[in-house]
C-alpha positions in Angstrom: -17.8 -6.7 39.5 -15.7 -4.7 37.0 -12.4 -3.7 39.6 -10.5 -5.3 41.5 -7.6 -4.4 43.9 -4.7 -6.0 41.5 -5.0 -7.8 37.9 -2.5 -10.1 37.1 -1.8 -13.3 34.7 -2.8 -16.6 36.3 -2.1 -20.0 36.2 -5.6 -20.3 33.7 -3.7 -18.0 31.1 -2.7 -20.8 28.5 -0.4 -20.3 26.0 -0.9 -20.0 22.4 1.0 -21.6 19.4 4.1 -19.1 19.5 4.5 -19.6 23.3 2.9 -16.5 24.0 0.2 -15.7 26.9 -3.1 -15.6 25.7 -3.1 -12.4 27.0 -0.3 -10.8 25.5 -2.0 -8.2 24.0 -3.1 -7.2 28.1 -0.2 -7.5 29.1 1.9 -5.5 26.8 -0.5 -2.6 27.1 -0.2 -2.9 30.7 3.4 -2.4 30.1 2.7 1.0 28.4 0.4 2.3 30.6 2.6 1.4 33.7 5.4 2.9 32.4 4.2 5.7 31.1 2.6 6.9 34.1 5.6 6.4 36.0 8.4 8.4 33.6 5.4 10.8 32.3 3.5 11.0 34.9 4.0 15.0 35.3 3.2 15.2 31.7 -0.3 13.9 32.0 -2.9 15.7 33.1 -5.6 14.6 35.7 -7.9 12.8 33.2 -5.2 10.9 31.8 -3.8 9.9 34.8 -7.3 9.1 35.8 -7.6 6.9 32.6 -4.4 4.9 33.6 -4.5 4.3 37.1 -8.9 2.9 36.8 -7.7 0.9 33.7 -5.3 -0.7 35.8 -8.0 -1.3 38.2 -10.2 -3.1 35.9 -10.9 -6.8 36.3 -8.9 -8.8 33.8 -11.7 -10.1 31.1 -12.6 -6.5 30.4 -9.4 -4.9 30.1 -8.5 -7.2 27.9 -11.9 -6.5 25.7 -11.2 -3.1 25.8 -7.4 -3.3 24.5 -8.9 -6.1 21.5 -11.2 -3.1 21.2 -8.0 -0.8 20.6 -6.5 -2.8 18.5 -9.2 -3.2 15.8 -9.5 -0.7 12.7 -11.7 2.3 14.1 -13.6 4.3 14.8 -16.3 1.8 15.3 -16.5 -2.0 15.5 -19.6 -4.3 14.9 -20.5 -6.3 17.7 -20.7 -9.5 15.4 -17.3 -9.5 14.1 -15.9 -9.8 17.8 -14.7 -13.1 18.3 -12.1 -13.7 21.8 -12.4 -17.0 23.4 -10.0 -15.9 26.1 -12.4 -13.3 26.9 -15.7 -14.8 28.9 -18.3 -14.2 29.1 -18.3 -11.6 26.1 -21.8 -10.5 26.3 -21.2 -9.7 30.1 -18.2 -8.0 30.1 -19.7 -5.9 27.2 -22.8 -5.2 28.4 -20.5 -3.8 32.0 -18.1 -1.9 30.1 -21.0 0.0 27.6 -23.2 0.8 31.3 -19.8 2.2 32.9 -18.6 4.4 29.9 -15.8 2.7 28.8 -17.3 1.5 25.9 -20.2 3.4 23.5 -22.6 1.5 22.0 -24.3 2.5 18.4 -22.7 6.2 18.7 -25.4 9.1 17.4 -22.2 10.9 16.1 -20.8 8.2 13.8 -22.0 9.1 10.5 -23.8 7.4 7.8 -20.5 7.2 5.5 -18.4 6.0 7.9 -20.8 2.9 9.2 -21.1 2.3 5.6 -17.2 1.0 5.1 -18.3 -1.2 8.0 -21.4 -3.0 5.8 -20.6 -5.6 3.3 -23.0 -5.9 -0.2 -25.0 -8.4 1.4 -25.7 -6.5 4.8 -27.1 -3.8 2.7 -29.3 -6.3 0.7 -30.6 -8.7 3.4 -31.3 -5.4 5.7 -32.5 -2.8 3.0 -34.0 -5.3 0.9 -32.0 -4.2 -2.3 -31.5 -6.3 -5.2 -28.7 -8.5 -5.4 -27.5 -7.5 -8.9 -26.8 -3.8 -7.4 -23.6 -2.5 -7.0 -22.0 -1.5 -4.0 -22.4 2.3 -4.9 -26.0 1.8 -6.0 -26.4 0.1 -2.8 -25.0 3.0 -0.6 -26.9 5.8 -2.6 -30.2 3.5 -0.9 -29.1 3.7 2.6 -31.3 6.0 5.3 -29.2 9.3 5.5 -29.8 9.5 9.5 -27.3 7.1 11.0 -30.0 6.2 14.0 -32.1 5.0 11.4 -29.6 2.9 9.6 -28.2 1.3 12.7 -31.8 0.3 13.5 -32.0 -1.6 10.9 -29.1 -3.7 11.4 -28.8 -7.1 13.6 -25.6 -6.2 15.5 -24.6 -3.3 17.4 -21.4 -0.7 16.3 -19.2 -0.5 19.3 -16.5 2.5 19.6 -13.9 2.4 22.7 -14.4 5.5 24.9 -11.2 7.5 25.5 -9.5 7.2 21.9 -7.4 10.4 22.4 -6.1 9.4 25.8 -4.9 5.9 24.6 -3.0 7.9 21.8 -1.6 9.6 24.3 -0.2 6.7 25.8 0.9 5.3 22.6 2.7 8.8 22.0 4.9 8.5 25.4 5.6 5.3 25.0 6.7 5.3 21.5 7.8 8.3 20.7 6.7 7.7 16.7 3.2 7.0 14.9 5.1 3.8 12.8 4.4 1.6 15.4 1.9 0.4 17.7 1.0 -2.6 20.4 2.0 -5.4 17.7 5.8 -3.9 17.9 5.9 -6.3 21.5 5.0 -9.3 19.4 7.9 -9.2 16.4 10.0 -8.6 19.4 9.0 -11.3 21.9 8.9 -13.8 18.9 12.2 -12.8 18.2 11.5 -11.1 14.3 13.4 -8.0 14.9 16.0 -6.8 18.2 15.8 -3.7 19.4 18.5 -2.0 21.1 19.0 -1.6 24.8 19.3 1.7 26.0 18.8 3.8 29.4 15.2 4.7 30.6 15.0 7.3 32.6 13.5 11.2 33.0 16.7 12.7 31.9 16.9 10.5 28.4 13.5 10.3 28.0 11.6 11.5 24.3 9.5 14.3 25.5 10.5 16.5 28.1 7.8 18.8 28.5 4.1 18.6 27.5 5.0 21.2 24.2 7.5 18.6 23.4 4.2 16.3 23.1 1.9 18.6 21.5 4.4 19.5 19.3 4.9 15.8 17.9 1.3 15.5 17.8 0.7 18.0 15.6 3.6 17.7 13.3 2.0 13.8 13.2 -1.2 15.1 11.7 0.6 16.7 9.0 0.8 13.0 7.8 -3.0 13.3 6.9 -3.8 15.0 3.3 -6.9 16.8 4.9 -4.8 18.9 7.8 -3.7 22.5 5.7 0.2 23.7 6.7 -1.5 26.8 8.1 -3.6 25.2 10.3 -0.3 23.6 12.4 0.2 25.8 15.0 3.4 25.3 16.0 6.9 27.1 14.3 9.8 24.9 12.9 12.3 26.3 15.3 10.6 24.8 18.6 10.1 21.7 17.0 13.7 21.6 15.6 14.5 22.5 19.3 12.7 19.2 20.5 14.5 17.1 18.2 17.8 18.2 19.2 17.1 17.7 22.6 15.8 14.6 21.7 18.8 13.4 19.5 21.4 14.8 22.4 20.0 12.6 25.2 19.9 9.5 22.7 23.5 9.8 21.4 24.6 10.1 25.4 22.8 7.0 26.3 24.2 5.3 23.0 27.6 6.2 22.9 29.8 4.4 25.8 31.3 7.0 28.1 34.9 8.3 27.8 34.7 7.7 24.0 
């Protein structure tokens, strides 16, 4: 069974070495989801509220697959590199999440050159039979040019989370930036780096409309080499508008009243 009414830590979640739950990862994305959908919630729209509410809903082994899933360099993962002790038993909770959608196994519309950053020199040689004294771009220029046909081939499976867009999403709310990610909770809870304490709450909140959102998003992609300026649809005044906005609501939650 993949739900279940409520998914919480129990007594069986050891610690690890740092004193953190061996579900840390889980929990902290719970944390994000949670809170997102209760300050952003009338951002969202149904599919991403969808998203939140049945990953919340999800048994605990494969949420916490999936968010390991997240966390790993995309957009595709091999099936033999996945390696979660806490997580039992992996073939199972795999096997659920790829028949309900949450996961996609060997995707037709990954493409050759991006499975092939995935393939070390000796995959290529022990599955293509190429010679050993080849290089790596020698190798590559031997590969089948149909992706079905290459991951055929291979002994393990490519596995690519379902949803990518909507998790960003999430990230996006939370955050408020593209500099960090999920492994910001860690340098915190180990004590690395202190982060301020300010008021959470609709009126300080980053994004106050879903244009505020789409806004950053867009401006974010700028950060990519292959996104033209004429392709961002969005002028410099709104945006400077959202920043201001932004900036004003900080500075009043920052600075101590009657000052």
């Amino acid at each position: 069974m993949m739900y279940s009414a409520k998914s919480e830590p129990t007594k069986a979640d050891s610690v690890t070495a740092d004193g953190l739950s061996r579900f840390y990862y889980l929990d902290n994305f719970q944390h994000v989801l949670r809170y997102v959908l209760q300050q952003y919630r009338d951002l969202l729209n149904t599919a991403e509220i969808d998203y939140g509410e049945h990953f919340l809903a999800l048994n605990r082994p494969h949420q916490a697959l999936l968010v390991r899933l997240y966390s790993r360099r995309g957009p595709c993962i091999r099936s033999d590199k996945l390696n979660y002790p806490e997580i039992t038993p992996m073939d199972t909770v795999l096997d659920e999440l790829v028949n309900a959608g949450w996961v996609r196994r060997n995707p037709s519309d990954l493409s050759v050159e991006v499975l092939a950053t995935k393939l070390t020199r000796k995959d290529m040689q022990t599955c293509f039979n190429l010679p050993a004294s080849a290089s790596r771009q020698a190798q590559l220029q031997c590969l089948p040019t149909d992706s079905g046909a290459l991951m055929a081939k291979l002994p393990f499976d490519f596995l690519a989370p379902a949803h990518p867009m909507t998790v960003q999403v999430y990230l996006d709310l939370f955050f408020g930036n593209r500099y960090q990610d999920l492994s910001t909770f860690v340098v915190s809870q180990l004590g690395h780096v202190k982060y301020p304490a300010y008021r959470l709450d609709q009126a300080s909140r980053f994004f106050q409309s879903r244009d505020d959102l789409i806004h950053f998003q867009t401006l974010s992609s700028c950060g990519s080499s292959s996104t033209p300026l004429n392709a961002i649809p969005v002028t410099w005044k709104s945006c400077s508008l959202s920043l201001t906005r932004f900036l004003h609501c900080r500075l009043d939650t920052l600075i101590p009243q009657g000052r």
